[in-house]
KEZA-914086 format. One record per residue (C-alpha): residue number from 1; z, x, y; residue in three letters. Coordinates in steps of 0.02 Angstrom, whole numbers, plus 50000, padded with zeros to 5 digits. Each point is the difference from the previous one (the first is absolute). Layout:
<recs>
+-----+-------+-------+-------+------+
: pos :    zz :    xx :    yy : code :
+-----+-------+-------+-------+------+
: NUM :     Z :     X :     Y :  ALA :
...
+-----+-------+-------+-------+------+
</recs>
This chain:
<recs>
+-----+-------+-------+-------+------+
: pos :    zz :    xx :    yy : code :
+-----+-------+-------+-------+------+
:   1 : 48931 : 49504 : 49644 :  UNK :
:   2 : 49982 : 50169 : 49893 :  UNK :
:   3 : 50103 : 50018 : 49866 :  UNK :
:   4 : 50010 : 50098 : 49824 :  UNK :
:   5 : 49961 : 49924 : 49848 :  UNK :
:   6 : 49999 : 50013 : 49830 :  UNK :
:   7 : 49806 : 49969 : 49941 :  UNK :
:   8 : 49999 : 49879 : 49836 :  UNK :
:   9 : 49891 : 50068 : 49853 :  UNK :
:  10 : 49981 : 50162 : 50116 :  UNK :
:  11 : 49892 : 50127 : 49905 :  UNK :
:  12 : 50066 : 50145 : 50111 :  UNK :
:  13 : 50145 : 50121 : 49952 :  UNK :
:  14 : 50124 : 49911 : 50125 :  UNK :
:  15 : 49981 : 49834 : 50037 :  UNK :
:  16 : 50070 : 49990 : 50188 :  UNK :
:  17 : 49870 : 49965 : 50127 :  UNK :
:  18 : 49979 : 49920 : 50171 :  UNK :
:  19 : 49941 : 49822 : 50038 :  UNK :
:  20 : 50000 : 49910 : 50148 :  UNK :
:  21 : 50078 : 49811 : 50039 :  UNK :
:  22 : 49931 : 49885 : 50155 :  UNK :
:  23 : 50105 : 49865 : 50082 :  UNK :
:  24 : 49988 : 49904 : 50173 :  UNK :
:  25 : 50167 : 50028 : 50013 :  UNK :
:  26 : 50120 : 50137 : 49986 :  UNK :
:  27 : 50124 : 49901 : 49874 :  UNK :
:  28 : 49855 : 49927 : 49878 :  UNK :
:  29 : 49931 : 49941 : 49905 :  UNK :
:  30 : 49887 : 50161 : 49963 :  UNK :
:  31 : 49846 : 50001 : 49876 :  UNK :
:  32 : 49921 : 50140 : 49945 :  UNK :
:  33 : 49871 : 50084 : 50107 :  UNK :
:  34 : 49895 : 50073 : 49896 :  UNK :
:  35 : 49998 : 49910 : 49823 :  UNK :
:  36 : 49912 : 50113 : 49902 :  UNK :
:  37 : 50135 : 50105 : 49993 :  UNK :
:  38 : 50090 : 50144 : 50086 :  UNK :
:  39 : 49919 : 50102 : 50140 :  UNK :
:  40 : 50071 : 50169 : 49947 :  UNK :
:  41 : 50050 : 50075 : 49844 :  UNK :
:  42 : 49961 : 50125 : 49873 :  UNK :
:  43 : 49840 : 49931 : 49979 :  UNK :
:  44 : 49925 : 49943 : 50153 :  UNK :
:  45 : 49919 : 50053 : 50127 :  UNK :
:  46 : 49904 : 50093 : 49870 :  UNK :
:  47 : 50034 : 50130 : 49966 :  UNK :
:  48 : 50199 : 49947 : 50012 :  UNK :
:  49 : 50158 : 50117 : 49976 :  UNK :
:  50 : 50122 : 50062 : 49889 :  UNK :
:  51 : 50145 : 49965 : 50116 :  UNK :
:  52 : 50136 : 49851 : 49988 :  UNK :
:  53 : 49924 : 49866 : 50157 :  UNK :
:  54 : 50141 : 49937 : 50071 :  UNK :
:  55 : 50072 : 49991 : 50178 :  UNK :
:  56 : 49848 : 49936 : 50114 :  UNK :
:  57 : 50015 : 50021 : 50169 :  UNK :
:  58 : 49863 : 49924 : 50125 :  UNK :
:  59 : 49934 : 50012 : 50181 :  UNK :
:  60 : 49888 : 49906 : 50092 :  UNK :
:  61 : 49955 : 50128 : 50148 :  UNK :
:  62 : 49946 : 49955 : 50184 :  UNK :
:  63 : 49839 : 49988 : 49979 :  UNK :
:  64 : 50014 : 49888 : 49842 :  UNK :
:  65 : 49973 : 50135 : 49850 :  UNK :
:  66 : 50114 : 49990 : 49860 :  UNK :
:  67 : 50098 : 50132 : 49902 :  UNK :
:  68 : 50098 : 50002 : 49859 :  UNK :
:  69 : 50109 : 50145 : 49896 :  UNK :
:  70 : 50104 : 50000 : 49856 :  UNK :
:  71 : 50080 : 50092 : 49858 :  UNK :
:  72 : 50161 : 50065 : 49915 :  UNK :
:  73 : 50045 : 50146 : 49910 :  UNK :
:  74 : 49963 : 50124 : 50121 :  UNK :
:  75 : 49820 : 49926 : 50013 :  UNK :
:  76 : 49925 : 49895 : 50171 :  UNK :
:  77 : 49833 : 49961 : 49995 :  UNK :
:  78 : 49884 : 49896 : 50147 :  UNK :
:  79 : 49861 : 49904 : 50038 :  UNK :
:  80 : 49915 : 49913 : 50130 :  UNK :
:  81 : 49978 : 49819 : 49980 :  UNK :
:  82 : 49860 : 49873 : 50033 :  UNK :
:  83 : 50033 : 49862 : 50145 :  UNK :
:  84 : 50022 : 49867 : 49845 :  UNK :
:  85 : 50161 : 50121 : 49973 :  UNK :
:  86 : 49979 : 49997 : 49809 :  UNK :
:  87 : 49830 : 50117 : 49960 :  UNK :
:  88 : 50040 : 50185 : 50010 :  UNK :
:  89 : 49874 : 50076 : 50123 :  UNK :
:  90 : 50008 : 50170 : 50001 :  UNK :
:  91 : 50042 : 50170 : 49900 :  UNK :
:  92 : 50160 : 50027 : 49930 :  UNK :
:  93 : 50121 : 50118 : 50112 :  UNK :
:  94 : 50142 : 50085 : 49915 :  UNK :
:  95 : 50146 : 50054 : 50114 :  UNK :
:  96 : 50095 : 50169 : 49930 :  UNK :
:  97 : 50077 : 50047 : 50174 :  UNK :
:  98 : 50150 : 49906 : 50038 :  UNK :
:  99 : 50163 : 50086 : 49926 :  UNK :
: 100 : 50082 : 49922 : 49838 :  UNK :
: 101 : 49910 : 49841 : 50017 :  UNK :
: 102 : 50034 : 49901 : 49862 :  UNK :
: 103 : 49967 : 49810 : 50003 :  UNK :
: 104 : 50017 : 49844 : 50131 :  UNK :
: 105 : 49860 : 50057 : 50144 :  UNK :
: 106 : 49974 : 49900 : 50162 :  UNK :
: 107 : 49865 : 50019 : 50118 :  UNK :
: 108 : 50014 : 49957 : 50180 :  UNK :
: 109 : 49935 : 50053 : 50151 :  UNK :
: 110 : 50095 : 50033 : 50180 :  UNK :
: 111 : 49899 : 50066 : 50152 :  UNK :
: 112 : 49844 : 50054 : 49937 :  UNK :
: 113 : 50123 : 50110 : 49860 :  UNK :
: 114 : 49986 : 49932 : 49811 :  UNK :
: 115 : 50196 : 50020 : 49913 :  UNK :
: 116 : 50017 : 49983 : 49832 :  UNK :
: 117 : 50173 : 49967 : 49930 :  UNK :
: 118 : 50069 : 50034 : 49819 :  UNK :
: 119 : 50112 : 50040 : 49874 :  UNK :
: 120 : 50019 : 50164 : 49957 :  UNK :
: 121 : 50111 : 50111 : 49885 :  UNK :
: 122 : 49966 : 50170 : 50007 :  UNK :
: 123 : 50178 : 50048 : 49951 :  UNK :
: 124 : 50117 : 50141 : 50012 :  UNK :
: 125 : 50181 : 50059 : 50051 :  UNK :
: 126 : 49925 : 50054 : 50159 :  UNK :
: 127 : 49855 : 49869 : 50013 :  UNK :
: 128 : 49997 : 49892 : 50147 :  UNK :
: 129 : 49967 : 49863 : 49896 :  UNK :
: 130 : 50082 : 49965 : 49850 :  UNK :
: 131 : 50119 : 50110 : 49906 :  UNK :
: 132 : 49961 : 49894 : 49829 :  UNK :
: 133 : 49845 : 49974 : 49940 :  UNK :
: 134 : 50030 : 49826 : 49940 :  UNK :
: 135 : 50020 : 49951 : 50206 :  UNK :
: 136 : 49883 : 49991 : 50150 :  UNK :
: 137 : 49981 : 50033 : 50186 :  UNK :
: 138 : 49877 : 49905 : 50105 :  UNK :
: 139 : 49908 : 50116 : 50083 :  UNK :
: 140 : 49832 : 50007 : 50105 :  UNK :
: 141 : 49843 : 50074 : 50043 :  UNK :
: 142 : 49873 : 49958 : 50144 :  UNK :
: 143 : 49799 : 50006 : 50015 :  UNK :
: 144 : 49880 : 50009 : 50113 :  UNK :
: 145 : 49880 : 49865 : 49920 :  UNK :
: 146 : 50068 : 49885 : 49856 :  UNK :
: 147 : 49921 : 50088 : 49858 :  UNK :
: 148 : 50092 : 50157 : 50056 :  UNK :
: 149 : 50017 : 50143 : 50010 :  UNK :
: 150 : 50187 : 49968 : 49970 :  UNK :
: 151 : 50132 : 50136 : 50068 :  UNK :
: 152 : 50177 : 49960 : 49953 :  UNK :
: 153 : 50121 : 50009 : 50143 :  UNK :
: 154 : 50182 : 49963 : 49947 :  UNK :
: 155 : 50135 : 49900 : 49876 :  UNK :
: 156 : 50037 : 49834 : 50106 :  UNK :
: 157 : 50170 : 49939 : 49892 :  UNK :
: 158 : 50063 : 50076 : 49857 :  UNK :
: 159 : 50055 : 49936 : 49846 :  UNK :
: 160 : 50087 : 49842 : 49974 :  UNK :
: 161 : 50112 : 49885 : 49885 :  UNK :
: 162 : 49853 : 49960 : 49889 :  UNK :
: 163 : 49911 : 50140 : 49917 :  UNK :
: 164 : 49819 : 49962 : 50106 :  UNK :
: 165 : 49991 : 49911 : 50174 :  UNK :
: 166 : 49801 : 49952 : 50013 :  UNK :
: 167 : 49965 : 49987 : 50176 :  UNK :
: 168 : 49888 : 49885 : 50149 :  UNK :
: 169 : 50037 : 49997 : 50176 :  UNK :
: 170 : 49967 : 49881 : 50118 :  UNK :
: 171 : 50006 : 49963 : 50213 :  UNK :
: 172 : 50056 : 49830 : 50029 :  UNK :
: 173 : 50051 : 49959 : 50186 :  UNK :
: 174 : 49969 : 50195 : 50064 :  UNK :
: 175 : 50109 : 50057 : 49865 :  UNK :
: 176 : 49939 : 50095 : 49846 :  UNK :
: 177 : 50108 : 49983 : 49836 :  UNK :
: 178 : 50020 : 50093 : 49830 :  UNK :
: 179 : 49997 : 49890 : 49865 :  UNK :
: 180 : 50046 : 50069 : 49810 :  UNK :
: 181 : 50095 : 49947 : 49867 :  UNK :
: 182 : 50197 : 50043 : 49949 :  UNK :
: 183 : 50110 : 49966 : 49851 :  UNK :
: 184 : 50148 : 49945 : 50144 :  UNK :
: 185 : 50007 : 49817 : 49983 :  UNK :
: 186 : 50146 : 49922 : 49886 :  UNK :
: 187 : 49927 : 50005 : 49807 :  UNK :
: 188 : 49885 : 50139 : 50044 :  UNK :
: 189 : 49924 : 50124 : 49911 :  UNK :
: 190 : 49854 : 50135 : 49986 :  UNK :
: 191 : 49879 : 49854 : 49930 :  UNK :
: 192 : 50094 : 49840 : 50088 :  UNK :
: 193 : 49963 : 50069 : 50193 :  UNK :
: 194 : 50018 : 49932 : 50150 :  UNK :
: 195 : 49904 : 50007 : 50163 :  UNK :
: 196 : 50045 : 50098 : 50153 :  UNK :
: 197 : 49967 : 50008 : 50183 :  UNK :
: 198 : 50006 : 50121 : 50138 :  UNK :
: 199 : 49956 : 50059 : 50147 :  UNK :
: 200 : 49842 : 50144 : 50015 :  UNK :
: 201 : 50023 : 50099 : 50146 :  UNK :
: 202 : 49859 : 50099 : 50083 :  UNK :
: 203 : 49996 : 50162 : 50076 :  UNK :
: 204 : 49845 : 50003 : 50109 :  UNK :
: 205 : 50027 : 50145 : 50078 :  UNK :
: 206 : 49921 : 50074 : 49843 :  UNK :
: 207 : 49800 : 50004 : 49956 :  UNK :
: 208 : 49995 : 49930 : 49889 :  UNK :
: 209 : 50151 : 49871 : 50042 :  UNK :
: 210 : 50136 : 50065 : 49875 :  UNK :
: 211 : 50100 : 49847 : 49895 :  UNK :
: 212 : 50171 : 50051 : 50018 :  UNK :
: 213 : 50146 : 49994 : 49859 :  UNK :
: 214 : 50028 : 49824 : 49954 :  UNK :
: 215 : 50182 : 49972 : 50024 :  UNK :
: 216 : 50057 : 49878 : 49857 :  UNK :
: 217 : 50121 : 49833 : 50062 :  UNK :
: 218 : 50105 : 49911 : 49898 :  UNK :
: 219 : 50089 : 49822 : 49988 :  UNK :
: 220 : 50182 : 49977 : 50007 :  UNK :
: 221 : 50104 : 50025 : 49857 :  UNK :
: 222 : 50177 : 49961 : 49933 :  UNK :
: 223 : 50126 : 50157 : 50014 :  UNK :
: 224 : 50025 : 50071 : 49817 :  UNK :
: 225 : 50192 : 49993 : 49943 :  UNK :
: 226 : 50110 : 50138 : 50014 :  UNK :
: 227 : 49959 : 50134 : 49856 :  UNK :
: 228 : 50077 : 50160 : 49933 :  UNK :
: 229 : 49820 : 50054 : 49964 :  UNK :
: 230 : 49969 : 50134 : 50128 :  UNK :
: 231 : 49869 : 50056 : 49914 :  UNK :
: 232 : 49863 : 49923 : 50138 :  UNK :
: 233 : 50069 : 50113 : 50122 :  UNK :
: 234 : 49953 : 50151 : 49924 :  UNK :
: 235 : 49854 : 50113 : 49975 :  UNK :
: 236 : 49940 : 50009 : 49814 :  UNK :
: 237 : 49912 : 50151 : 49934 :  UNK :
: 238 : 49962 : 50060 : 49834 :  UNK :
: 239 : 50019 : 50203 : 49969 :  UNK :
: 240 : 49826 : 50002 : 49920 :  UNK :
: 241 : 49851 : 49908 : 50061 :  UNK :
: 242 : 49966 : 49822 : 49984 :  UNK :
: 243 : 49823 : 49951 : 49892 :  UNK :
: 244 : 49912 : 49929 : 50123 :  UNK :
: 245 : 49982 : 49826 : 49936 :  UNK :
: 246 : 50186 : 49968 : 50002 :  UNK :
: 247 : 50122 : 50016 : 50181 :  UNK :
: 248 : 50168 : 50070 : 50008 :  UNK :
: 249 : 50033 : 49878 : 50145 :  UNK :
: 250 : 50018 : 49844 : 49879 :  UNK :
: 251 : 50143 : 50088 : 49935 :  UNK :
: 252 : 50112 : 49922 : 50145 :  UNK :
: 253 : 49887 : 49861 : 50089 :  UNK :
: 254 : 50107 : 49858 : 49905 :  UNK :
: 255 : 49886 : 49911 : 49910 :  UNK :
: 256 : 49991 : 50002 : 49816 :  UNK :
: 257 : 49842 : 49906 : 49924 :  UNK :
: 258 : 49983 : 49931 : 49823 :  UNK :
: 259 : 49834 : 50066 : 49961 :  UNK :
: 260 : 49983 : 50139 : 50143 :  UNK :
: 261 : 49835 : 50087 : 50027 :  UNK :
: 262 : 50024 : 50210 : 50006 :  UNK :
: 263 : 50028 : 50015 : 50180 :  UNK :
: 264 : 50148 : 49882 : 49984 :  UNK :
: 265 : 50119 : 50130 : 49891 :  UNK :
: 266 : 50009 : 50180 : 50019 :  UNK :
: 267 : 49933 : 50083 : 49817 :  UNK :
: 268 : 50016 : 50170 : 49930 :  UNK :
: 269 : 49847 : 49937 : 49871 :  UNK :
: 270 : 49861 : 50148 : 50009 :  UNK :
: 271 : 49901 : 49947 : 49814 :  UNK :
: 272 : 50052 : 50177 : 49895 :  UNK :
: 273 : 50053 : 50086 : 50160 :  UNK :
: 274 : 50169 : 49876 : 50015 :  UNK :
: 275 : 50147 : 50145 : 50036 :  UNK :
: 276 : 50164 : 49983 : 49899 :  UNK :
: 277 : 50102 : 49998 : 50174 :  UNK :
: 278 : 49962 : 49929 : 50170 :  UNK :
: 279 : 50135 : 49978 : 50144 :  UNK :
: 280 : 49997 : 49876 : 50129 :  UNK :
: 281 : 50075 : 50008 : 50160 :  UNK :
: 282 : 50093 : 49913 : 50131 :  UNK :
: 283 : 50035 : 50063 : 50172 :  UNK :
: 284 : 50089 : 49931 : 50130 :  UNK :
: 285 : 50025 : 50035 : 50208 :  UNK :
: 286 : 50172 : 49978 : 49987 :  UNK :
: 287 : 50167 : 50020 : 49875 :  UNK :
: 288 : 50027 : 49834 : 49877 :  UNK :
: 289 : 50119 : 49955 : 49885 :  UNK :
: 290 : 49940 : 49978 : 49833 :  UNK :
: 291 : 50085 : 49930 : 49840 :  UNK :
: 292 : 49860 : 49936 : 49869 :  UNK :
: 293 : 49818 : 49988 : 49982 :  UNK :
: 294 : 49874 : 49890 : 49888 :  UNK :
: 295 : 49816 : 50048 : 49942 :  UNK :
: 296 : 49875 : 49865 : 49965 :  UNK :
: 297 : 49876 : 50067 : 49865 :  UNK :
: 298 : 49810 : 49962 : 49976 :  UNK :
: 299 : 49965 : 50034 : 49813 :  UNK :
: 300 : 49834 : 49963 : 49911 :  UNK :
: 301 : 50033 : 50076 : 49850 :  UNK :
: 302 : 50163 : 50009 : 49882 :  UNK :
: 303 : 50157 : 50124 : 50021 :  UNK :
: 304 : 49943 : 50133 : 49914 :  UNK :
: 305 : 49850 : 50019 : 50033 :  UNK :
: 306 : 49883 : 50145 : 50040 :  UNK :
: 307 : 49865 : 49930 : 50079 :  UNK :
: 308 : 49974 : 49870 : 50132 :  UNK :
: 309 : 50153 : 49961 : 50114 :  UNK :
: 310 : 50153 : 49956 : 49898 :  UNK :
: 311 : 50190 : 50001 : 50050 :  UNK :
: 312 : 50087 : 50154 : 50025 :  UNK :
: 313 : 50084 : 50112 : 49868 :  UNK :
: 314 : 50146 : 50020 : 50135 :  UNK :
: 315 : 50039 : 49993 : 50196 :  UNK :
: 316 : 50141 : 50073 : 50084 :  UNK :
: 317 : 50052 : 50024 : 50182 :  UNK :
: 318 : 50029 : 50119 : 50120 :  UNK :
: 319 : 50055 : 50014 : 50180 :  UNK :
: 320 : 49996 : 50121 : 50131 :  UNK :
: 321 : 50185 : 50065 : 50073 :  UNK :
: 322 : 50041 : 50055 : 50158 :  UNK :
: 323 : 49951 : 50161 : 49982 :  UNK :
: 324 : 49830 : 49967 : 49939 :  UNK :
: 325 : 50040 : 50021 : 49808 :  UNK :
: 326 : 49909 : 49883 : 49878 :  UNK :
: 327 : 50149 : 49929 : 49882 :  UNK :
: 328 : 49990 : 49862 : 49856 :  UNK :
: 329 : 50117 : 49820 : 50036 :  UNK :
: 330 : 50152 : 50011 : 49930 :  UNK :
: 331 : 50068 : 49874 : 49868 :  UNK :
: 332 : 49860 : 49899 : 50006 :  UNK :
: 333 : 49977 : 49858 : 49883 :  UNK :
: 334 : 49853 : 49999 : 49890 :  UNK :
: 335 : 49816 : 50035 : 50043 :  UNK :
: 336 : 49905 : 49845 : 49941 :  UNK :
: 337 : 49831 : 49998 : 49933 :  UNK :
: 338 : 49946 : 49840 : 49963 :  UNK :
: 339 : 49848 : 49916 : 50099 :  UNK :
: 340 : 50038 : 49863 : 50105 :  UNK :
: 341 : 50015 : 49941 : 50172 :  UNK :
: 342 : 50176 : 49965 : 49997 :  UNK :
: 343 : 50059 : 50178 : 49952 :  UNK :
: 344 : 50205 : 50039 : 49959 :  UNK :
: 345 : 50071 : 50095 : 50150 :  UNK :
: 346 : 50044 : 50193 : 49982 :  UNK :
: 347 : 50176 : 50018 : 50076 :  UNK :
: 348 : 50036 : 50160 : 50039 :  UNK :
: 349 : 50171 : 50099 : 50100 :  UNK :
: 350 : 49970 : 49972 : 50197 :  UNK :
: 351 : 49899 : 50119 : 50113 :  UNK :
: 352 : 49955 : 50060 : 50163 :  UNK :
: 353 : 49823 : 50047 : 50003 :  UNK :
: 354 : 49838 : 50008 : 50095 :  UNK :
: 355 : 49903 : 50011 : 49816 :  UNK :
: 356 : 49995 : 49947 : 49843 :  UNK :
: 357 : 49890 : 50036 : 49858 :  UNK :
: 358 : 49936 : 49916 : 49832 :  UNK :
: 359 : 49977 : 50123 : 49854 :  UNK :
: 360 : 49882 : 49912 : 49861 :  UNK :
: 361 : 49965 : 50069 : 49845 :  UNK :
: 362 : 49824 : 49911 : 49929 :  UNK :
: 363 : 49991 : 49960 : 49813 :  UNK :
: 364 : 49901 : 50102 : 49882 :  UNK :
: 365 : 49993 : 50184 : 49914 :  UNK :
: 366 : 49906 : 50174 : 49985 :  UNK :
: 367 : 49936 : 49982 : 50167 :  UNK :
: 368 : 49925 : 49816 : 49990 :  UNK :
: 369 : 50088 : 49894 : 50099 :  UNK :
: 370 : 50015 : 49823 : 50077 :  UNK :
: 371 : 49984 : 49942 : 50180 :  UNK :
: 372 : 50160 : 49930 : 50087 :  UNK :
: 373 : 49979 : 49857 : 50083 :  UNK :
: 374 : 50105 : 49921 : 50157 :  UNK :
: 375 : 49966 : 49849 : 50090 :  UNK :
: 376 : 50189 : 49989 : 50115 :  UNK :
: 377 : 50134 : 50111 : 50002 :  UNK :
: 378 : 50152 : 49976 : 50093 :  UNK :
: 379 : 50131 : 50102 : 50091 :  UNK :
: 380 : 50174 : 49903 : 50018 :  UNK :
: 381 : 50110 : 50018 : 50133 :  UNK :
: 382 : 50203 : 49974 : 49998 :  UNK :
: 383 : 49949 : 49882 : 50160 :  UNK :
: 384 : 49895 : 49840 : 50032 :  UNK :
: 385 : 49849 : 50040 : 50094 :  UNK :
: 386 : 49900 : 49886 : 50103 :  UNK :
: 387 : 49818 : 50038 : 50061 :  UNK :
+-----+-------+-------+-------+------+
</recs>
């Protein structure tokens, strides 16, 4: 088994490096297979790295030579291995050619063709990847020989509930699966993840055989009651561009975390560059009736403020009429501001609409400015909903 660790009484700049347990059996107990300490890390082989040596990945080949990668950050790094599987044996090889690759490699081999699955997160609106930088794809690239040279090919499954979804795939009975990790199980969470599994298709009528799109399954789950949040149903947008390590699509996904990591709110929050207005935006195929909304806020700093992300000075909203026209809710109650995951309900005169649109006005002065923060934000309907 290879596995991270954290060296003790490490002399090196980061203390992560590889070592190696040994077991007869696959559930323990495991000792250590190479007691004098790690096999990689910044420091050996000599003349070591500068990277962070995490995420091993290993293959015993065909004809019985070994191979291991590994790396984060952006950084993968390889090496041939002696038989005894713990002595590096060759020359380090450092892979730059596979798109976005981040972290979480794994080598394996299929017809004579070496794949090498990851995580990557080059991100972008239009990336095919991620659209947050705080997320990740798995993607892959293929070789000729298992030190490379690596081409990437294509983004196998996109991103998932959990902000990184480290991958391995496996054939078991003629069947090949993907195997990552999700935050979908009850009580989950970005750092409590859960394991997933499905099927790897093939397309051999590609050289080399392509991996097609992973399609994600998922277990039963009990129906949702009846809301007047139709908020889900909607397209969200904001009028100005999203920093990229924050996602306009948490704005209606329904879940509100305590602690949330950026991609989990949408955020206005640009350091000094924070504008005094954004607008967000919801859009819907088809007329509803709306009567109230509610705006959960993400705030690290006070109301007031003029730095950081802090509550907003003000909110108001607008709809769109039937002819197109942008006009504000009528007798609406008040706008609350406070920070919490319960928020007061904005009731405002009924409309028919096919867009609404939240005006927020950040804290701050003489062109320094807080971000605006918002983890949920709900659209209620006159009706109950169910979905």
């Amino acid at each position: 088994m290879y596995a991270p660790v954290t060296q003790a009484d490490s002399g090196n700049e980061d203390a992560f490096a590889i070592g190696v347990a040994v077991s007869d059996s696959p559930t323990g107990p495991f000792q250590d297979a190479h007691p004098s300490g790690p096999i990689i890390s910044q420091s050996v082989p000599p003349p070591g790295n500068t990277i962070q040596n995490i995420d091993p990945t290993v293959l015993v080949d065909d004809d019985g030579h070994v191979y291991i990668y590994f790396g984060t950050f952006g950084q993968l790094l390889g090496y041939q291995l002696d038989p005894d599987m713990v002595t590096v044996a060759s020359n380090v090889t450092q892979v730059t050619s596979l798109t976005g690759y981040f972290e979480a490699p794994w080598l394996m081999k299929r017809q004579d063709v070496y794949y090498m699955l990851f995580a990557a997160n080059n991100a972008g609106a239009d990336s095919p990847c991620t659209p947050t930088s705080y997320h990740a794809c798995i993607a892959y690239g293929t070789a000729p020989s298992p030190m490379g040279p690596w081409t990437f090919q294509d983004v196998i499954l996109p991103i998932v509930s959990s902000t990184t979804s480290h991958p391995g795939a496996v054939e078991w009975n003629g069947e090949w699966y993907l195997v990552y990790h999700t935050a979908d199980a009850v009580g989950g969470g970005h750092f409590r993840r859960s394991v997933a599994f499905d099927k790897l298709i093939w397309d051999d009528s590609q050289a080399p055989a392509k991996i097609n799109v992973v399609q994600q399954t998922f277990g039963p789950k009990s129906p949702s009651p009846p809301t007047h949040n139709v908020a889900p149903q909607a397209v969200a947008s904001s009028v100005h561009s999203t920093p990229i390590q924050y996602w306009v699509q948490a704005l209606n996904d329904g879940i509100i975390r305590e602690n949330p990591l950026p991609p989990d709110y949408w955020c206005s929050y640009e350091a000094t560059d924070s504008p005094q207005t954004s607008t967000l935006v919801y859009t819907w195929n088809e007329t509803v009736q709306l009567n109230g909304t509610s705006m959960v806020f993400f705030a690290d700093h006070a109301a007031g403020a003029n730095e950081g992300v802090a509550p907003p000075q003000e909110w108001y909203i607008e709809y769109k009429d039937g002819s197109g026209t942008w006009q504000r809710a009528a007798n609406t109650s008040s706008y609350p501001l406070e920070v919490t995951n319960t928020p007061d309900v904005v009731a405002f005169e009924t409309v028919d609409t096919v867009a609404i649109r939240a005006i927020l006005v950040a804290s701050g002065a003489q062109g320094q400015y807080a971000g605006v923060g918002v983890k949920e934000w709900e659209a209620l309907s006159t009706t109950l909903h169910s979905y």
